[in-house]
C-alpha positions in Angstrom: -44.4 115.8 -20.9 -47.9 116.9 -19.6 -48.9 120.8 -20.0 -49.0 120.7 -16.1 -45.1 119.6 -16.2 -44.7 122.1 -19.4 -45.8 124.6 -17.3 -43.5 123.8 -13.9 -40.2 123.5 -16.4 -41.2 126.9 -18.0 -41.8 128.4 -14.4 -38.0 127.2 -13.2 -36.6 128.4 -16.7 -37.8 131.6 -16.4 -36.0 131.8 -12.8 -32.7 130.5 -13.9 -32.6 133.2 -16.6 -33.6 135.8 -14.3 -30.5 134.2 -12.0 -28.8 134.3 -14.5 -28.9 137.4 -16.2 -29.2 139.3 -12.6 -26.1 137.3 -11.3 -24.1 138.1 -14.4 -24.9 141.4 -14.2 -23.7 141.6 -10.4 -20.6 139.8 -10.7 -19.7 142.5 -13.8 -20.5 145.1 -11.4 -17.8 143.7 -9.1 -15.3 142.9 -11.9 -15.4 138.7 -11.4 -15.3 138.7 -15.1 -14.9 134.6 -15.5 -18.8 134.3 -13.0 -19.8 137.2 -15.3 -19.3 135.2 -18.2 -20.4 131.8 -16.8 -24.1 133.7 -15.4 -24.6 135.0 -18.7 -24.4 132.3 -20.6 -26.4 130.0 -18.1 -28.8 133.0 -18.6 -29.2 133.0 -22.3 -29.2 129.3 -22.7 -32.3 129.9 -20.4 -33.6 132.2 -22.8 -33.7 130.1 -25.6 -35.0 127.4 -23.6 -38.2 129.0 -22.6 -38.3 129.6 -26.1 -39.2 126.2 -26.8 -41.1 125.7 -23.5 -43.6 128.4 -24.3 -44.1 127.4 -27.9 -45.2 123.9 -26.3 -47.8 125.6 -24.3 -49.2 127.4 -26.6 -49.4 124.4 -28.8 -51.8 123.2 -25.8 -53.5 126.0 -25.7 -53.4 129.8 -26.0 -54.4 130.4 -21.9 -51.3 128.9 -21.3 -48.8 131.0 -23.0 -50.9 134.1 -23.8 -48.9 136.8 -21.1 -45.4 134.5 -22.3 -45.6 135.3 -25.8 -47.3 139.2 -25.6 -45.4 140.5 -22.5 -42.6 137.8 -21.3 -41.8 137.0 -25.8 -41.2 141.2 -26.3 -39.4 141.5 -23.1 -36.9 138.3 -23.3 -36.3 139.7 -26.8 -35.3 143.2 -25.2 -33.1 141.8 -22.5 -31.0 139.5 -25.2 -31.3 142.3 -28.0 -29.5 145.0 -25.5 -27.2 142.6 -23.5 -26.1 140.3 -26.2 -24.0 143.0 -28.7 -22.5 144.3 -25.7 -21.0 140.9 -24.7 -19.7 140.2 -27.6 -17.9 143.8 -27.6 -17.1 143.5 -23.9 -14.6 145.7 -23.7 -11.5 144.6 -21.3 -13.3 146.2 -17.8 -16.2 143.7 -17.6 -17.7 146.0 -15.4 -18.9 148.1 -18.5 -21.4 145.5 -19.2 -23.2 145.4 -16.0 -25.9 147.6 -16.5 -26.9 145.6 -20.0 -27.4 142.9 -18.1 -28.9 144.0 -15.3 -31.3 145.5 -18.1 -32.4 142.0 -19.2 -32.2 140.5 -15.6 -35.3 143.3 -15.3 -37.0 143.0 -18.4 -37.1 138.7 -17.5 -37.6 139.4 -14.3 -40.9 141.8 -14.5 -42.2 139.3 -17.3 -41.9 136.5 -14.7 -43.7 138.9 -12.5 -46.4 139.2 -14.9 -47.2 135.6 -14.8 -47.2 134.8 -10.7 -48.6 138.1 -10.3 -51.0 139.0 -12.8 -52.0 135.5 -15.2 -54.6 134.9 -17.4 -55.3 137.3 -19.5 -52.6 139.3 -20.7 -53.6 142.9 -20.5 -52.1 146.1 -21.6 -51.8 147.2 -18.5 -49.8 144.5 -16.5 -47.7 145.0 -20.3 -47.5 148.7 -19.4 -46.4 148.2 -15.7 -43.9 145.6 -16.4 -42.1 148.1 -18.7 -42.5 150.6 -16.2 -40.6 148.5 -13.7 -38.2 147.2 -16.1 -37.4 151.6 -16.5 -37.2 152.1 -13.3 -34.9 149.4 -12.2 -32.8 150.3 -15.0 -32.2 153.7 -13.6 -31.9 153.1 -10.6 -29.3 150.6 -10.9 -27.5 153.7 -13.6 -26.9 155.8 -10.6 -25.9 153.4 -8.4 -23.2 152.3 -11.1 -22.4 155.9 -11.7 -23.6 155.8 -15.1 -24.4 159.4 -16.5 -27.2 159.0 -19.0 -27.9 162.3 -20.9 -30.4 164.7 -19.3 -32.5 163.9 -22.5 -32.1 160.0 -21.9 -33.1 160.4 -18.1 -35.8 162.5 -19.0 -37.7 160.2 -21.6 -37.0 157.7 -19.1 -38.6 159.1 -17.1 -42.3 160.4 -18.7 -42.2 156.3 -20.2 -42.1 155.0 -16.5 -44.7 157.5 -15.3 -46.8 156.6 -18.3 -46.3 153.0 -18.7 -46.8 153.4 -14.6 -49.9 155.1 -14.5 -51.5 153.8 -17.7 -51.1 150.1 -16.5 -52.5 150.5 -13.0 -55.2 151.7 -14.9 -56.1 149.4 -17.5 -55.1 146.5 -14.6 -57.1 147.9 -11.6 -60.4 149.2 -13.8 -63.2 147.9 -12.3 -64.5 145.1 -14.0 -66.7 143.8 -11.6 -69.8 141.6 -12.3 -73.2 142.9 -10.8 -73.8 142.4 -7.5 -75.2 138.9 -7.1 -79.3 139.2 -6.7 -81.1 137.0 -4.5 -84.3 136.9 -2.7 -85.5 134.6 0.7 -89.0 133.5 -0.2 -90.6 131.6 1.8 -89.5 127.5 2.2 -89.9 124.4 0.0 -92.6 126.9 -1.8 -92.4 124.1 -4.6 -93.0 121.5 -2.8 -96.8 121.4 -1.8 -97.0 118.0 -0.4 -97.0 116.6 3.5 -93.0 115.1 4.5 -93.1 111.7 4.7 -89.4 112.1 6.2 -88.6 114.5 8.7 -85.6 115.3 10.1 -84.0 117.9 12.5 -80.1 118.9 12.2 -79.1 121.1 15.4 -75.8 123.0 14.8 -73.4 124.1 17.7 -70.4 124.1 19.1 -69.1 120.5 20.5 -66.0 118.1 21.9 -66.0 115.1 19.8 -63.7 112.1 19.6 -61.2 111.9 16.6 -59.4 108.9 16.2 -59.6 107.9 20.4 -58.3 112.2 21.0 -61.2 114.3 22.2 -61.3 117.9 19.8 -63.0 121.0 19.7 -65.9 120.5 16.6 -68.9 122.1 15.3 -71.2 119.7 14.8 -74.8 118.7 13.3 -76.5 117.3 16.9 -73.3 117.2 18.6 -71.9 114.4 16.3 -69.1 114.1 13.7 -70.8 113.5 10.8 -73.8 114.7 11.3 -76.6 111.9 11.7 -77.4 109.9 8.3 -80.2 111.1 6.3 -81.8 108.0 4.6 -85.2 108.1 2.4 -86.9 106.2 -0.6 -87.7 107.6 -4.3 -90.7 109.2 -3.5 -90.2 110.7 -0.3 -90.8 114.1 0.7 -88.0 115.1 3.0 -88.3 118.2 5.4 -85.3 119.2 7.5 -85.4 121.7 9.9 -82.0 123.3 10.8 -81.3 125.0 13.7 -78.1 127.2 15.1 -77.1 127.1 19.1 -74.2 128.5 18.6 -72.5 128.8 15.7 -71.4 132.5 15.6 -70.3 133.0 11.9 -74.1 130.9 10.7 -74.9 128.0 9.5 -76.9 126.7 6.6 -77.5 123.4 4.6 -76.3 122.8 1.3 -77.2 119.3 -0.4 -73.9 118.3 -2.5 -74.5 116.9 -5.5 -78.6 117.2 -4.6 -80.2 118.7 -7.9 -82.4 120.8 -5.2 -85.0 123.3 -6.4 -82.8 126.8 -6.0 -84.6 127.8 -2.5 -83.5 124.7 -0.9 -79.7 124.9 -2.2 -78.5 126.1 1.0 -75.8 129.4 -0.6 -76.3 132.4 2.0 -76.8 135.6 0.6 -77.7 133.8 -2.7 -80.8 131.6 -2.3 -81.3 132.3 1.7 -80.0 134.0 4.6 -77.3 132.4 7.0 -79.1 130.8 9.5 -77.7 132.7 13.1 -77.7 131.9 16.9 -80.9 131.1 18.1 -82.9 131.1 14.4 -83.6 128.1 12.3 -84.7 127.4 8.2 -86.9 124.3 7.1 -86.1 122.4 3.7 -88.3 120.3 1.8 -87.7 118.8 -1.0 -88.7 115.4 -2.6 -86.3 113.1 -2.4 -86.3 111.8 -7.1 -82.2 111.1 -7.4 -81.4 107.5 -5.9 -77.9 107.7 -4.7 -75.0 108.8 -2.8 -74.9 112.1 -1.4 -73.7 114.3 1.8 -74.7 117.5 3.3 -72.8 120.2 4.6 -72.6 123.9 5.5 -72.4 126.7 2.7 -72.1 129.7 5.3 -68.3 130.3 6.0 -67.9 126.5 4.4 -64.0 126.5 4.6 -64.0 126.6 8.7 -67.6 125.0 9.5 -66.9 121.6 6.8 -63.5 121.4 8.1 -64.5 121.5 11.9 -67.1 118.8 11.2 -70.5 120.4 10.0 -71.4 117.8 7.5 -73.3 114.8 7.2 -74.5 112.2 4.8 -77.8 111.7 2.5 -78.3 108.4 0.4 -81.5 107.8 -1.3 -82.1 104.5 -2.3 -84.8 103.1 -5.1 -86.3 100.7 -2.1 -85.7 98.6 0.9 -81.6 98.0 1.1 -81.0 94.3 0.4 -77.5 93.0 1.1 -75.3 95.0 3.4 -75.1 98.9 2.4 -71.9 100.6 4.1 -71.1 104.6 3.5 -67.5 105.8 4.0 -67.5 109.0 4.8 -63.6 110.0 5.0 -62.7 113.2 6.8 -59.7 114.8 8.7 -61.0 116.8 11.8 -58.3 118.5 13.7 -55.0 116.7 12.0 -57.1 113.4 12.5 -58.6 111.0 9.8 -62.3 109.9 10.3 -63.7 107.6 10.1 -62.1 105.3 13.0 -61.2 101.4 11.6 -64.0 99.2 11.2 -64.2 95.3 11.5 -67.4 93.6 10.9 -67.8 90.2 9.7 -70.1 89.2 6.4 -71.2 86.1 5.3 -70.0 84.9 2.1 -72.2 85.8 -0.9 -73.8 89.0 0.9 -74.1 91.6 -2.1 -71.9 94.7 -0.5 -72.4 98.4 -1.7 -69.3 100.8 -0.4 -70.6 104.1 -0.4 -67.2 106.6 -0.3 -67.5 109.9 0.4 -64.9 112.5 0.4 -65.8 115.3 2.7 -62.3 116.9 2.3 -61.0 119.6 0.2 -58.5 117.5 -1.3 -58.2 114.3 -3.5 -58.1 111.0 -1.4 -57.0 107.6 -2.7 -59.3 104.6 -2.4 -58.4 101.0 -3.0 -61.0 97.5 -2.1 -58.5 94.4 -1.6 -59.4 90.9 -1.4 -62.2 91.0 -4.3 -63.1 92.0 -8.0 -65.4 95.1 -7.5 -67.3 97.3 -9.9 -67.8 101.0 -9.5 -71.6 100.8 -9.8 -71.8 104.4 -9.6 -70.2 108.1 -9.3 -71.7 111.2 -7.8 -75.1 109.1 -7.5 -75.7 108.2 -10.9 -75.3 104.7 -11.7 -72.4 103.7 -14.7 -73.6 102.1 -17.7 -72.1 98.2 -18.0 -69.7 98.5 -15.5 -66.9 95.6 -15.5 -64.9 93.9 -12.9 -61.8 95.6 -11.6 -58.9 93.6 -9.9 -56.3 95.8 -7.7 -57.3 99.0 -9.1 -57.2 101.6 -7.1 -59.5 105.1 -8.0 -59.3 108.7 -6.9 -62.1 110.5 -5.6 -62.1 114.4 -5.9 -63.2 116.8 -2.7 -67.4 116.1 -3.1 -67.1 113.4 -5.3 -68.8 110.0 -4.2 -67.9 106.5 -5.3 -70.2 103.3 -5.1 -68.4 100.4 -5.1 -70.3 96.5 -5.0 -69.4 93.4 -4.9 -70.1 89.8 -3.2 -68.6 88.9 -0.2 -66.0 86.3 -0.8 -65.2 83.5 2.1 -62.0 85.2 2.4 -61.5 88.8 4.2 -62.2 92.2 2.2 -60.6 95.9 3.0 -61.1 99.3 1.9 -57.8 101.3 2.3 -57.7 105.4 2.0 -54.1 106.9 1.2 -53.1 103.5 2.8 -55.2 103.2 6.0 -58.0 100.1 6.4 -61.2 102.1 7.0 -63.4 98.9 6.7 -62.4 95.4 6.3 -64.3 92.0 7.1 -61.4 90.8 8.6 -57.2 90.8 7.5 -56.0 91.7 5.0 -51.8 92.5 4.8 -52.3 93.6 0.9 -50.1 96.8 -0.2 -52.1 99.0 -2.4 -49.9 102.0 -2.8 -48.7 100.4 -6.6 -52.1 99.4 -7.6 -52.7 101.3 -11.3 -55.4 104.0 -11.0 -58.6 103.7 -12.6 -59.7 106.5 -15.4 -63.0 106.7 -15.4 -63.3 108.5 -18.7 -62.6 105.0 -20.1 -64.5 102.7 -18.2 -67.9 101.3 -18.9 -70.0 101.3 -21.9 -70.4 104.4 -23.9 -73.8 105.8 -24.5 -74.1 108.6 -27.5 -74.6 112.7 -26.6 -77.9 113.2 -25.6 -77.6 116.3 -27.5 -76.9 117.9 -30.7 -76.2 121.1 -30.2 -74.7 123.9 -27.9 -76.4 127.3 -27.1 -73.9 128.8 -24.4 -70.5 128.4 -24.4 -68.2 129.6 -21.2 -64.5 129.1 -21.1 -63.5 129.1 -17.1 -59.7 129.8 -16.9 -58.5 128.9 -13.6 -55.1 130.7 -11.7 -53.6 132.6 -9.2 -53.1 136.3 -9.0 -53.0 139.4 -7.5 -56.3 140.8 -6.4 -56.8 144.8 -6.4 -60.7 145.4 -6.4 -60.2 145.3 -2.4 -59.3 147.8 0.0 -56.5 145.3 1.2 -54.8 143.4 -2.0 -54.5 139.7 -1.8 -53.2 137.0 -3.4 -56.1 135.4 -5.2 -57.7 132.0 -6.6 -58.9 133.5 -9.6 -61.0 132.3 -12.7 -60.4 134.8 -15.9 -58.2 136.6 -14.1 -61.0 138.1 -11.6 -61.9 137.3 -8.2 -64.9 136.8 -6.2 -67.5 139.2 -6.5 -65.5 140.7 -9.3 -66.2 137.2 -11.9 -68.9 138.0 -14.1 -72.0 135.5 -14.0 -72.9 133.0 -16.4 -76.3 133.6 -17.6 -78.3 130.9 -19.6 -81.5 130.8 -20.6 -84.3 127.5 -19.4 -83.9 124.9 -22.2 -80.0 125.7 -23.0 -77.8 123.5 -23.5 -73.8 124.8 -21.8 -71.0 124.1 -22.5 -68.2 124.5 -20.2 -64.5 124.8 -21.1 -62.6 124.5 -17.9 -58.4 125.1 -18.1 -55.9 124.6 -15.4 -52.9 126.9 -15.7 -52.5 127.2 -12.1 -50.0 124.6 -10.0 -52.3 122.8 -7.6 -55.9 120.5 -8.3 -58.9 122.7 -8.1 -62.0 120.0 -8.0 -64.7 122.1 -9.9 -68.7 121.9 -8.7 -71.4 123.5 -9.7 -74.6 123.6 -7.6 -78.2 122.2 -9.3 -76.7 120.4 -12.0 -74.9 117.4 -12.8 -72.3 117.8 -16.0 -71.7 115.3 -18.7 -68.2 115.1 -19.3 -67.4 115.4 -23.2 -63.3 115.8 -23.5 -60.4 115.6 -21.0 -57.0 117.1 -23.1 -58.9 117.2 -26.0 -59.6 113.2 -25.5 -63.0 112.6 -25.9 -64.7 110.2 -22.8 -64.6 106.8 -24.3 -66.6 105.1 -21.0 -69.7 105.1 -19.3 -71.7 109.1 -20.0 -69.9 110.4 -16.7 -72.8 112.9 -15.0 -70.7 114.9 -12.6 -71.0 117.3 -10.4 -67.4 117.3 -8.7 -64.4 116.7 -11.0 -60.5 117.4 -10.6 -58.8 119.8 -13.0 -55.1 118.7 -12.4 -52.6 121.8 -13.5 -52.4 122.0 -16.7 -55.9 120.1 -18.0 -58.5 121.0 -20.3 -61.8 119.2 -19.7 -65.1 120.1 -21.8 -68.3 119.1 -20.0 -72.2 120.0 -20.5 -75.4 120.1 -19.2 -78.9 121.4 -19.5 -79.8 124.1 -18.3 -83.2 122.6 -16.4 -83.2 123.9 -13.3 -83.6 127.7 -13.0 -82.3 130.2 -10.3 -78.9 131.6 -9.2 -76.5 129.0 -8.6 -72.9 128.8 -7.4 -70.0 127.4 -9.5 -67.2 127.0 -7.6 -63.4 125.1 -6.5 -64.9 122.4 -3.6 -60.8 122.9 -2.5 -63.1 124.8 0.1 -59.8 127.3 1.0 -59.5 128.4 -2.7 -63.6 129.0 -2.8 -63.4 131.9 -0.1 -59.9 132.9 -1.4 -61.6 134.1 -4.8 -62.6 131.3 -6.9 -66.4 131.2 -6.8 -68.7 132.3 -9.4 -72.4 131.9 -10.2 -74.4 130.7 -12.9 -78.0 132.5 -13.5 -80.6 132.0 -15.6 -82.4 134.8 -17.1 
């Protein structure tokens, strides 16, 4: 079973003895002695369950079972140790034995709290507020049985909810906020000195496009979904001057996967200003990383990448030779983009797919008709990559694919989640039970470039309960904190990171950090056995572990973020800074 699975079954067991234990402890109240009987011991079979569940997570890891074994472990042990001696001495009125297990329905219920709720870490004071609640619950449910607890009972009650209650919001809610993220708007492409050789202009506004043969309301780079292609040569000095008609919430370019110099990276209020109605920003940058790329907004990115502000950028070591094809798949209003594609190609032309996901979400991708190679990912070419054969590979949100082959005499077709994007013709092949390729294990391996580590960060990634607001909300979270509350990573020019990146949440969050591509060391504790894999968008499926690295070569403030675009703005975005 897979720690995300471990981590599902541990989630439903915890429920069930919560049921359990709270059903039990109603049906005693009402005297259905024979339910009583049957909840309780559904409940305490679900007890020693999670028992084993939670020693399985820890065993992959203590961010997976850290608030299970300090709060839920104590609390579980509470609710059995008070509600198990009483069963056994039930006296003949069942209903004497209610409040015991209401007690433990509490105590499990407040430690499953503790994880939805609170997460990674366990604190003292989500400890603290859990046995406040656990207290108060408990008395309540006393009067409402009639029980008459002693006035000294009620009143140590009492002071160890207040305390517990007060203590905990404090230690939970202290701010712990990193400083306030610095940036400065110097003056553009400052480090690049030399005339463009390719200039561009990208207009953003407001527009009606057509989506799949249904006209839709769009923002769009001039007035087109995607934005025009940006094409240039190793060498080149690109300049691209944005503008904004219309977009009220501002507009800026970010260049994914684009090891950029800091000023040209496109992250309002980090490295410029959103550009607004009726202003515009120049870029320039020169154009040294052949490959597949794509542009898109960085200012209010969930709303303006999903209503269309993107675009793609491929830079390409000389003239194209053969026929060179980019895929950039995107759904726009409930609508997949791009629309089917025919076009013939003689037999022997060298083909290059370039796939591009521009969504938030994984796609699945899948060339039938031919063997293919994946030539490269996220623009950096594989090392001895071999012939694949009704293999089908997924590509995170931001993550790019280059696929090549020869055109064969007989018809070719790229499916995604099923659909022919682009085909030379035919082709009635099923792809949904094609084997998925791993690219950790495919190519030939190359040693670590390095031999040592200087920084070492361990990201922790989850949902929980944000309080550092005026309003509370219901957070992405990495290390239990929230964006602006995450503290930055700082490194130093010349360090080599290291970057421990854990999944204990339930959905994918594909991971990107801007200015630098990652080498990906370990997946589960399974070292890559392929091609070095230079990344700079990855998925970190519930439950993984991957270790990747880098060196620190590019200085400035940079973001680090979930590309799941919705999860960025609802807390999971950090920065990395070099000092």
């Amino acid at each position: 079973m897979t720690t995300g699975s471990l981590l599902v079954a541990d989630l439903v067991i915890a429920v069930l003895a919560t049921a359990g234990w709270l059903g039990g402890g109603a049906a005693s109240a009402a005297r259905r002695r024979p339910l009583a009987l049957g909840l309780t011991a559904v409940a305490l079979l679900a007890t020693l369950a999670r028992a084993i569940t939670i020693t399985a997570l820890a065993r992959a890891g203590w961010w997976f079972a850290a608030e299970k074994i300090l709060i839920a472990g104590p609390l579980s042990l509470a609710a059995v140790g008070v509600a198990g001696p009483r069963l056994l001495r039930a006296p003949g009125d069942i209903r004497a034995v209610a409040l015991p297990l209401l007690f433990a329905g509490y105590a499990t219920s407040s430690a499953l709290l503790v994880t939805i709720l609170h997460g990674y870490p366990a604190s003292a004071g989500a400890g603290l507020l859990a046995v406040a609640g656990v207290v108060a619950a408990t008395a309540i449910s006393a009067r409402a049985l009639g029980a008459r607890p002693s006035r000294t009972v009620s009143r140590v009650a009492l002071v160890v909810a207040v305390a517990a209650l007060l203590t905990g919001t404090g230690l939970t809610v202290a701010p712990g906020a990193a400083p306030a993220v610095p940036h400065g708007h110097g003056p553009p492409a400052a480090r690049i000195a030399d005339e463009p050789t390719r200039r561009f202009t990208l207009t953003a506004g407001t527009a009606t496009v057509d989506a799949g043969g249904r006209n839709v309301a769009a923002w769009a780079f001039n007035g087109q979904v995607p934005g025009p292609e940006l094409t240039a040569t190793v060498g080149d000095v690109l300049e691209v001057t944005l503008r904004n008609r219309d977009i009220e919430r501002g507009v800026t370019v970010h260049w994914h996967g684009y090891d950029v110099p800091n000023d040209q990276d496109g992250v309002p209020g980090v490295t410029q200003a959103a550009v607004r109605p009726g202003q515009e920003f120049v870029y320039r940058f020169r154009a040294d990383q052949v490959g597949t790329y794509w542009y898109h907004t960085h200012s209010a990115s969930d709303v303006g990448v999903r209503m269309g502000l993107y675009g793609v950028l491929v830079v390409r070591p000389g003239p194209a030779t053969g026929l060179d094809v980019t895929v950039p798949v995107h759904t726009l209003a409930g609508r997949q983009l791009p629309a089917p594609r025919v076009e013939r190609v003689e037999p022997g032309v060298p083909v290059r797919l370039r796939l591009i996901n521009t969504d938030s979400t994984t796609h699945r991708y899948a060339v039938a008709g031919t063997p293919f190679r994946v030539a490269a990912i996220d623009g950096v070419d594989l090392r001895g990559p071999t012939p694949l054969v009704d293999t089908a590979v997924l590509i995170p949100a931001g993550g790019r694919y280059d696929m090549v082959f020869d055109a064969p005499a007989t018809p070719v077709a790229l499916f995604v989640d099923g659909r022919a994007v682009y085909s030379t013709g035919p082709v009635p092949t099923a792809t949904g039970a094609w084997p998925v390729l791993d690219p950790l294990d495919y190519g030939a391996t190359a040693p670590v470039p390095w031999s040592r580590t200087d920084k070492t960060f361990t990201l922790v990634l989850d949902r929980g309960l944000d309080l550092r607001r005026l309003l509370p909300r219901y957070a992405h979270t990495v290390n239990g904190a929230a964006d602006p509350d995450i503290p930055q990573q700082v490194v130093r020019l010349g360090d080599v990171v290291r970057f421990t990146i854990v999944n204990r949440s339930q959905v994918v969050h594909p991971w990107h950090l801007h200015g630098h591509h990652v080498l990906v060391l370990t997946r589960d504790g399974k070292p890559a056995a392929g091609s070095p894999l230079w990344l700079d968008s990855f998925d970190v499926r519930p439950g993984e572990v991957w270790e990747v690295a880098f060196r620190a070569d590019n200085p400035g403030m940079w973001a680090n973020h979930c590309h799941n675009l919705a999860h960025a703005d609802a807390g999971m975005t950090l920065h990395l800074m070099y000092s």
